[in-house]
N, C-alpha and C positions, 0 to 999 in steps of 0.2 A: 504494500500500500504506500503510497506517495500522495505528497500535494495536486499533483497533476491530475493524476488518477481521480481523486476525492473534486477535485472540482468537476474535472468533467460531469460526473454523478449528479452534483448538482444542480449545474446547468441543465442537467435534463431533467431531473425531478421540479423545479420551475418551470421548465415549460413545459412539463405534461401536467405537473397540479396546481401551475398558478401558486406554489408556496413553498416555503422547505425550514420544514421545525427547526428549533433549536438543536443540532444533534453535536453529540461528541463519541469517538473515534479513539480510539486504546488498541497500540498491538504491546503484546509481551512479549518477554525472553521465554522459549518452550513453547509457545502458540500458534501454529502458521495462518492462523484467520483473526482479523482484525474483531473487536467487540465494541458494538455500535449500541447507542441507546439515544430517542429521543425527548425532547420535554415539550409541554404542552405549550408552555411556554418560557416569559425571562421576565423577573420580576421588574420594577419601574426603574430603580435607582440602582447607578454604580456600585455601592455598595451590596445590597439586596443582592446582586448579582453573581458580586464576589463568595458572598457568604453562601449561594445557592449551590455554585461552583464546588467553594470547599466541602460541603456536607455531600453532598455528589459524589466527590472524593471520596471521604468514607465509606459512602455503602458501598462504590465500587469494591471499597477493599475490603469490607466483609467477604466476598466473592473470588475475589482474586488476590487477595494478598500475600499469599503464599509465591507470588510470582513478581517479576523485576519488571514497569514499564519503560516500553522503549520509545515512543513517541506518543502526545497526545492530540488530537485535532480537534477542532472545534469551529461549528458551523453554524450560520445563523443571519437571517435577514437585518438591518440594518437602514437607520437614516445616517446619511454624514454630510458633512461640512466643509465649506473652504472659509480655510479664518483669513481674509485679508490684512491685507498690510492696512496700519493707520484704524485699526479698529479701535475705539477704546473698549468696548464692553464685549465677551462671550454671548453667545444666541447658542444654546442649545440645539443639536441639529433636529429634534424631532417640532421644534420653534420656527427654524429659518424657513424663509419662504422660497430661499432657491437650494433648498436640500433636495438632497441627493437620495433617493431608494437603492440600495446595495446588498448583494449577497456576500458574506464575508468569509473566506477559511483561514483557521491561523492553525501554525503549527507548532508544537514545543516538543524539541528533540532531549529528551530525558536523560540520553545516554553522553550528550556532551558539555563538558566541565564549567562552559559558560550558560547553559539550560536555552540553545538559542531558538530563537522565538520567530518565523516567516508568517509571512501574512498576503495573500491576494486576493482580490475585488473584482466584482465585475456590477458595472450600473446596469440595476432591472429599466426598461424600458415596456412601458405599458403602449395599447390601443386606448383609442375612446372607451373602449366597454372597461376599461380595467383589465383588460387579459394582458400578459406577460407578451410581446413581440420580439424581445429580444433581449439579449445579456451582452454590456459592450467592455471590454478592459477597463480600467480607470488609468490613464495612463502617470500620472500622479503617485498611485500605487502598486503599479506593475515594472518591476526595473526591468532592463531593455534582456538580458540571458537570465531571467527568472524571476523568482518569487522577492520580496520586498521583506530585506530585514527588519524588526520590529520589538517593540518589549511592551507587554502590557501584563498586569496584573490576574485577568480572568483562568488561565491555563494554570499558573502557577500556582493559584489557590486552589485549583482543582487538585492539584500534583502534591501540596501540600496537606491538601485533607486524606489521601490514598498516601503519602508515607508516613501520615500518624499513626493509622489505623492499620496500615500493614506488617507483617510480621518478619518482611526483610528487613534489612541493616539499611537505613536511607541517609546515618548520621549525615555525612560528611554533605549529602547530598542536600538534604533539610536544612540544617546549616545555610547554605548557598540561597536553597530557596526562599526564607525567611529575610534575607540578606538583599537580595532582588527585590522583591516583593516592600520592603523598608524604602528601598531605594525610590521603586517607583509611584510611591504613593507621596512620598514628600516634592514630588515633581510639582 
């Protein structure tokens, strides 16, 4: 399983259901098939999100904790933003009136020492009726030989809830994650 892979998926699940849940995406060390689950939905606030994330974490690892994860993905529709230059005030994108509808995949590679984090986009493009027409790049967040390096807190907190709860060794790793996770919330 790849990023590539997992968007294509996507993009077809929009345009044959018009929609594509929140899902997240776990392969482990010992497992040759990816373990998918999705949610109904994503609670309002950044926060809300984060913490939805980490308990998610957990129950995965009642499940699977016995096992090392090797990357986790995470999928999910989206409004976004372009903050121009010379703004003084933030507009929330689900506020702005020139936001952007987006399907979002990020990825957090679990097995490397900086926990690094890719992320690609593509803007939903509707008809009049509201039916999906199309999924275009964002070229803002698509770099030109691949996916768009990234750090954000939602993955990590997931990663973080599944090496509490599981009963492999995560020190060194938890450690790191905690550490990331500090970093990017004082941003």
């Amino acid at each position: 399983m790849d990023l590539a892979t997992l968007l294509a998926q996507a993009e077809k699940r929009l345009l044959r259901y018009g929609e594509h849940p929140p899902t997240i995406v776990l392969t482990f060390e010992g497992l040759p098939n990816p373990i998918q689950r999705t949610f109904a939905s994503l609670p309002a606030t950044p926060d809300q999100r984060e913490r939805m994330l980490f308990l998610k974490g957990r129950q995965f690892a009642e499940q699977y904790g016995t096992r090392r994860v090797q990357r986790v993905w995470f999928v999910c529709e989206a409004w976004m933003s372009v903050i121009r230059d010379r703004t003084s005030s933030f507009i929330p994108p689900s506020r702005d009136p020139k936001r952007l509808e987006a399907v979002l995949l990020v990825e957090l590679d679990a097995t490397s020492a900086s926990l690094s984090q890719q992320c690609e986009a593509r803007a939903i493009q509707r008809n009049r009726s509201g039916a999906i027409k199309a999924l275009q790049p964002i070229p803002e967040l698509s770099a030109a030989q691949g996916s768009l390096s990234m750090a954000g807190v939602l993955l990590l907190s997931f990663l973080e809830g599944f090496a509490q709860a599981s009963s492999q060794d995560y020190g060194p790793l938890q450690s790191m994650i905690q550490q990331q996770r500090r970093r990017l919330t004082a941003l």
